[in-house]
DOVO-174002 format. One record per residue (C-alpha): residue number from 1; residue in three letters; x, y, z; chain. Coordinates in nm, 2 decimals. Layout:
N
     k     r        u        v        w   c
   NUM   ala        X        Y        Z   A
...
# end
This chain:
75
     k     r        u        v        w   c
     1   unk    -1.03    -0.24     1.01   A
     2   unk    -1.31    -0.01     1.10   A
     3   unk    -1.67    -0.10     1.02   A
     4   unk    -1.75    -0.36     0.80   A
     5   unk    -2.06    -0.16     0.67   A
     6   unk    -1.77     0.11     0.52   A
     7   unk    -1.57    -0.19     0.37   A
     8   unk    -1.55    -0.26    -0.03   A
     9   unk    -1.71     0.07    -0.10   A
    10   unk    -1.39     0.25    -0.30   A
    11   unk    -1.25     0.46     0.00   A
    12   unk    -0.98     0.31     0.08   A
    13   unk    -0.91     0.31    -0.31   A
    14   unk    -0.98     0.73    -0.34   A
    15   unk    -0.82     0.83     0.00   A
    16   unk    -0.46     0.69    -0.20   A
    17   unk    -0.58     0.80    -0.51   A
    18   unk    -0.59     1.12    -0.38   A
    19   unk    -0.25     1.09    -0.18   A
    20   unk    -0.09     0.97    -0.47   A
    21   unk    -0.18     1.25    -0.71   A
    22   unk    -0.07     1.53    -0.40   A
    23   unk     0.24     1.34    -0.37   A
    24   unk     0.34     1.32    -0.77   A
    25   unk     0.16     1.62    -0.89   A
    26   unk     0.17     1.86    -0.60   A
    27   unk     0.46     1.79    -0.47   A
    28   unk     0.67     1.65    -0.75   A
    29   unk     0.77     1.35    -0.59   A
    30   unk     0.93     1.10    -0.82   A
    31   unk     0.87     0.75    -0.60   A
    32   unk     0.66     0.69    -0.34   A
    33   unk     0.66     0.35    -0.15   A
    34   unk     0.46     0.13     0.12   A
    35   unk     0.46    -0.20     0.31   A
    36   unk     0.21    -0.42     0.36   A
    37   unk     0.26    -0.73     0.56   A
    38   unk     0.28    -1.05     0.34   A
    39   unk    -0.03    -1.20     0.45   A
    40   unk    -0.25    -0.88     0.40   A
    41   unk    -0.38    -1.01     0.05   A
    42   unk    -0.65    -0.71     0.06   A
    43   unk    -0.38    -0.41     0.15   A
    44   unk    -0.15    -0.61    -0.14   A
    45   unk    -0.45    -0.59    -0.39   A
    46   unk    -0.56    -0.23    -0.33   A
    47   unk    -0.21    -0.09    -0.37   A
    48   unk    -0.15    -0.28    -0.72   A
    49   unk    -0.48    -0.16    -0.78   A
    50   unk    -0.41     0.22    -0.75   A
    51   unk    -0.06     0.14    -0.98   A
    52   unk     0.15    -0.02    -0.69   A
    53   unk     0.42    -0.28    -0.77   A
    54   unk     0.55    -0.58    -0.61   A
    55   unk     0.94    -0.48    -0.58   A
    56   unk     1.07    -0.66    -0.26   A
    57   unk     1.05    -0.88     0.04   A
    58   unk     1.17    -0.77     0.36   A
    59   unk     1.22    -1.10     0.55   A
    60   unk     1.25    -1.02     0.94   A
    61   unk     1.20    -0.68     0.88   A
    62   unk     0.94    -0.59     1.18   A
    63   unk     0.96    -0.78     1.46   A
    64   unk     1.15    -1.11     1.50   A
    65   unk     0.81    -1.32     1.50   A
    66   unk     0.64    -1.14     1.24   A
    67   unk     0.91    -1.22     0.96   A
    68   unk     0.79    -1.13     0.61   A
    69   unk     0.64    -0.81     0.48   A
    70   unk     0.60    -0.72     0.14   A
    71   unk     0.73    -0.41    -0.03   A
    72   unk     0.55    -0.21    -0.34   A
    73   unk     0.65     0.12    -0.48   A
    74   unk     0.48     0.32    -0.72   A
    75   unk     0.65     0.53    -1.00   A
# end
């Protein structure tokens, strides 16, 4: 997504840094949680990165030909 000249430079990687610590800190929020499509290794990776964790699967959760997505929470 966006400009490959902007990719694997940590933004990504800050920007939910930074989201994460507003969400937990700011607001108090106990959980937060996001999907990623199974296939997107790179999404996967950055999430677990930042203290996501694999929790589900959500088979035929989107569309009926897209048919696996991942899901990672963070506590």
């Amino acid at each position: 997504m966006g400009d490959n000249k902007h990719h694997k430079k940590g933004y990504a990687t800050e920007a939910i840094q930074l989201i994460l610590n507003h969400a937990f800190i700011d607001l108090g929020l106990e959980r937060v949680e996001s999907k990623q499509f199974i296939n997107n290794l790179v999404s996967i990776k950055l999430h677990e990165k930042v203290g996501f964790y694999k929790e589900g699967v959500l088979r035929n959760y989107f569309l009926k030909t897209v048919n696996i997505m991942m899901f990672l929470s963070c506590l």
